[in-house]
C-alpha positions in Angstrom: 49.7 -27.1 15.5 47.8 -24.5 13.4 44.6 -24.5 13.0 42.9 -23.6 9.9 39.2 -22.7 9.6 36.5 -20.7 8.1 33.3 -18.9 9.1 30.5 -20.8 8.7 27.4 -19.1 10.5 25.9 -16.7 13.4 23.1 -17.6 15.3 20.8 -15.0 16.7 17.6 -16.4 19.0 14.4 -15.1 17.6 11.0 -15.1 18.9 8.7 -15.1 15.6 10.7 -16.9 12.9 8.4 -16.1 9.7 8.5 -11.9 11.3 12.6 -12.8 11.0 12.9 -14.6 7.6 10.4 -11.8 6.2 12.8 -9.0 7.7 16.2 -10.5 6.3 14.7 -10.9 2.6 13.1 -8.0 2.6 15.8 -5.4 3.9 19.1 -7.7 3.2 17.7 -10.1 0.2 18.6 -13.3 2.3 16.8 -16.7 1.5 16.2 -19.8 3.3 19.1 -21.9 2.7 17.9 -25.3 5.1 16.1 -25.4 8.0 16.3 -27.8 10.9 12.9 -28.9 13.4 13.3 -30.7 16.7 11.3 -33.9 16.6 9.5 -32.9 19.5 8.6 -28.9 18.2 10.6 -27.7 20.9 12.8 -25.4 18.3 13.3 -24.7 14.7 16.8 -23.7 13.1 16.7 -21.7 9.5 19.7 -20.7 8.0 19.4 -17.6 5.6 22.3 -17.4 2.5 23.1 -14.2 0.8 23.7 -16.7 -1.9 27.4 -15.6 -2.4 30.1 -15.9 0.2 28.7 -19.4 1.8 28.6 -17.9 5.6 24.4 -18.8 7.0 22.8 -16.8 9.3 21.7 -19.1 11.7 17.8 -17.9 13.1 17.1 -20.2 16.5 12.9 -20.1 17.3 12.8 -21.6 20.9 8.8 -22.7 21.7 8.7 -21.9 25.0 11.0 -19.0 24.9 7.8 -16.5 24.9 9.6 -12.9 26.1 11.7 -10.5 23.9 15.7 -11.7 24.7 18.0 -9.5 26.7 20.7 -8.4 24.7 22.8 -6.4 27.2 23.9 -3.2 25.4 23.6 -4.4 22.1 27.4 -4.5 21.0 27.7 -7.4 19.0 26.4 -6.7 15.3 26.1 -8.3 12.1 27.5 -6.5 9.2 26.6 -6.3 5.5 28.0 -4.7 2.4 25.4 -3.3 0.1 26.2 -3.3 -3.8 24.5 -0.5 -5.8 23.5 2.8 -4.8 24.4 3.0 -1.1 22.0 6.2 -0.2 19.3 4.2 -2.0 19.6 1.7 0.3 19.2 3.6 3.0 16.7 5.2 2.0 14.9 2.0 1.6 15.8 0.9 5.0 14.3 4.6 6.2 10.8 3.8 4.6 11.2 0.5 6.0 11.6 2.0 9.6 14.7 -0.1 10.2 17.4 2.7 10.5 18.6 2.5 14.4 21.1 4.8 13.9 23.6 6.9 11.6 27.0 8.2 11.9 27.1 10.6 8.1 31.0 11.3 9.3 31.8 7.6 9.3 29.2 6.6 6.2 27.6 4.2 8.1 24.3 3.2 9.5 22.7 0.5 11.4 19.4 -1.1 11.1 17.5 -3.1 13.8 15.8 -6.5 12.8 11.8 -7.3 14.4 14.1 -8.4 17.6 16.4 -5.4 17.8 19.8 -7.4 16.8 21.4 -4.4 15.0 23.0 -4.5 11.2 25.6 -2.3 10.2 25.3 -1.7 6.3 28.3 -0.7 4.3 28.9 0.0 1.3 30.0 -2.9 -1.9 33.0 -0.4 -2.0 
């Protein structure tokens, strides 16, 4: 059997959901595709769209999930390809305080979101 699939979205747990939908429109320009609410408040799902490729980016708000999440060593990372000027973006992301670190050799950099999940930002090209 093969199995044929697609991506369809990431979560990432995050402990003030309008902080985290503020973030990802401001520094990525992702919007609120659908959001999902537990009857009982115990937890809200929003899925953010870049509007073109159809993968979601799944924020989870737990309510009695109070502390900031452990994330280990911080491997795992989302990654984004910016259209336009490249070292305008990054520049933005600079004034924004977002920049987590920068590797000039590779042309890469990383952002961190209100939670610390880190971004990688590319360029279109």
């Amino acid at each position: 059997m093969q199995i044929k699939s697609r991506f369809d979205h990431f979560n990432i747990n995050v402990t003030n959901l309008e902080r985290s939908i503020a973030f990802y429109e401001q520094a990525l320009g992702l919007k609120e595709h659908h959001r999902k609410a537990a009857a009982d408040g115990s937890f809200t799902l929003v899925y953010l769209t870049d509007s073109e490729t159809g993968f979601l980016l799944e924020l989870t708000w737990l309510k009695d999930h109070t502390a900031p999440y452990e994330l280990g060593e911080n491997e795992s990372h989302l990654c984004f390809r910016v259209a336009g000027d490249y070292d305008e973006a990054r520049r933005y992301h600079k004034e924004m305080g977002c920049v987590c670190f920068e590797n000039e050799a590779m042309g890469l950099y990383f952002i961190h979101d209100p939670d610390d999940y880190w971004i990688e930002v590319l360029p279109l090209k």
